[in-house]
N, C-alpha and C positions, 0 to 999 in steps of 0.2 A: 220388728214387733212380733209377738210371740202368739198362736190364737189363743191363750187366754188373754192377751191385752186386748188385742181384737175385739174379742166377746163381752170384756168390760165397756171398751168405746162405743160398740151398737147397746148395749144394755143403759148407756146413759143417755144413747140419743135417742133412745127411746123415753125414756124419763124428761129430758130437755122437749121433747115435741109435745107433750103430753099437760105441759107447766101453763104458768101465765106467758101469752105471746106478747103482749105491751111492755116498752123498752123500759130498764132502770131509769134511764135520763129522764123521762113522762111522769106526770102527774100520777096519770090513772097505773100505770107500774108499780109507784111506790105504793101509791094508797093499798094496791092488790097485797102488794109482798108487805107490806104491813099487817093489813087482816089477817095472812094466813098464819104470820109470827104474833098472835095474837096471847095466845095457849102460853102456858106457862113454860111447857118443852119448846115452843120458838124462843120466848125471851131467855132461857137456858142457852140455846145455841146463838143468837144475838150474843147474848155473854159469851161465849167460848171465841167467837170471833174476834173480839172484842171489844166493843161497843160497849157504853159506861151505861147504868140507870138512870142517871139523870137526861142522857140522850133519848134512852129509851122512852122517857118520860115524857120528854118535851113533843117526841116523835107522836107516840098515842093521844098526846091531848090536842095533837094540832098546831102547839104554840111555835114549833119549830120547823123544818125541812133539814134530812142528813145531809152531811156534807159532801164532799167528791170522795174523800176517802174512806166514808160511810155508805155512800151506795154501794163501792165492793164490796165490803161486810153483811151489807142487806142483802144484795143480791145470792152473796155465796152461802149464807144461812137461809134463803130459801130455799136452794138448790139442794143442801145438805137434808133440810126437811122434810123437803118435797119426797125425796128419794127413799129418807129413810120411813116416811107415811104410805105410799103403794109400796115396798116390800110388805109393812109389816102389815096393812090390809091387805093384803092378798092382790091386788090389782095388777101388779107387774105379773104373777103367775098366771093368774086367768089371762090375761092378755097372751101372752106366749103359749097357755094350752089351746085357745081357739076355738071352742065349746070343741075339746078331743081332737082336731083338724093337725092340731101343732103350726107353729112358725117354721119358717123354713128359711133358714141359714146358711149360705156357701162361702165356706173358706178358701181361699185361692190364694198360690203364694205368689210374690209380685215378683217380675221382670227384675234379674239384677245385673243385665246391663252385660259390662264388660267385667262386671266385677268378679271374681274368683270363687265358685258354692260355697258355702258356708254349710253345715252340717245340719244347724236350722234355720231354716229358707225365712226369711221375712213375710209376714202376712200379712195380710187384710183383710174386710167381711164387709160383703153384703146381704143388706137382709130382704125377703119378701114374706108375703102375706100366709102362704103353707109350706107342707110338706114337711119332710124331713131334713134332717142335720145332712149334709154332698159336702164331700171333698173331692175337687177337683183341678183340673190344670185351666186358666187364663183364654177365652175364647173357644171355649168350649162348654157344651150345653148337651145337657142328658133330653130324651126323645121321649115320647110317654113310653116305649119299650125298657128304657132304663140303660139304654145305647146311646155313648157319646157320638155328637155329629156336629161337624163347624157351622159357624153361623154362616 
């Protein structure tokens, strides 16, 4: 995996941690991720998923419950939603500026084993609460000097 995939993966878990926590399969889930697909831009992305009007229909008045293979649908046009309403409010940004603090992101590229380098290393990212963007090597931790030192 490449750090922009990385950066993509933390940037959605961050958006997933941030959603409704109650499961599709529940009541109070569905009812959630209904409400939010309320808007004319959720039933637009309901549709693109593809879920029919008449579903939709049945779904907002109550008269129904989605099916198994409607809660993916429901589930993954929240997520699409969800995602694309904090970019475009500003909330995924504030959140990462930190009132000016910044997030702070460490790339590390992962152990490969017996396996042969590769020219680009496979990554990963964890993320904490500040600082700055550190690139660095697997068990190893910068010192408030800015000098790496084992754990």
């Amino acid at each position: 995996m490449k750090g922009a995939e990385a950066l993509i993966l933390e940037l959605n878990r961050i958006v997933y941690s941030s959603g409704i926590a109650s499961p599709i399969t529940s009541k109070r889930g569905q009812d959630a991720r209904l409400n939010y697909l309320k808007s004319e831009a959720g039933r637009n992305e309901l549709r693109a998923q593809g879920v029919s009007d008449r579903a939709m229909r049945s779904w907002f008045t109550g008269k129904a419950r989605p099916s198994k293979a409607n809660l993916d649908r429901l589930d993954s046009a929240y997520w699409v939603r969800r995602r694309a309403n904090l970019i475009r409010s500003g909330w995924l940004k504030r959140h990462l500026d930190n009132d000016g603090q910044g997030r702070r992101l460490e790339i590390y590229r992962r152990r490969a084993g017996r396996r042969p380098r590769k020219p680009l290393p496979r990554q990963h990212l964890r993320a904490f609460n500040r600082g700055p963007v550190r690139l660095g090597r697997p068990g190893r931790r910068l010192g408030r000097e800015g000098r790496e030192h084992t754990r």
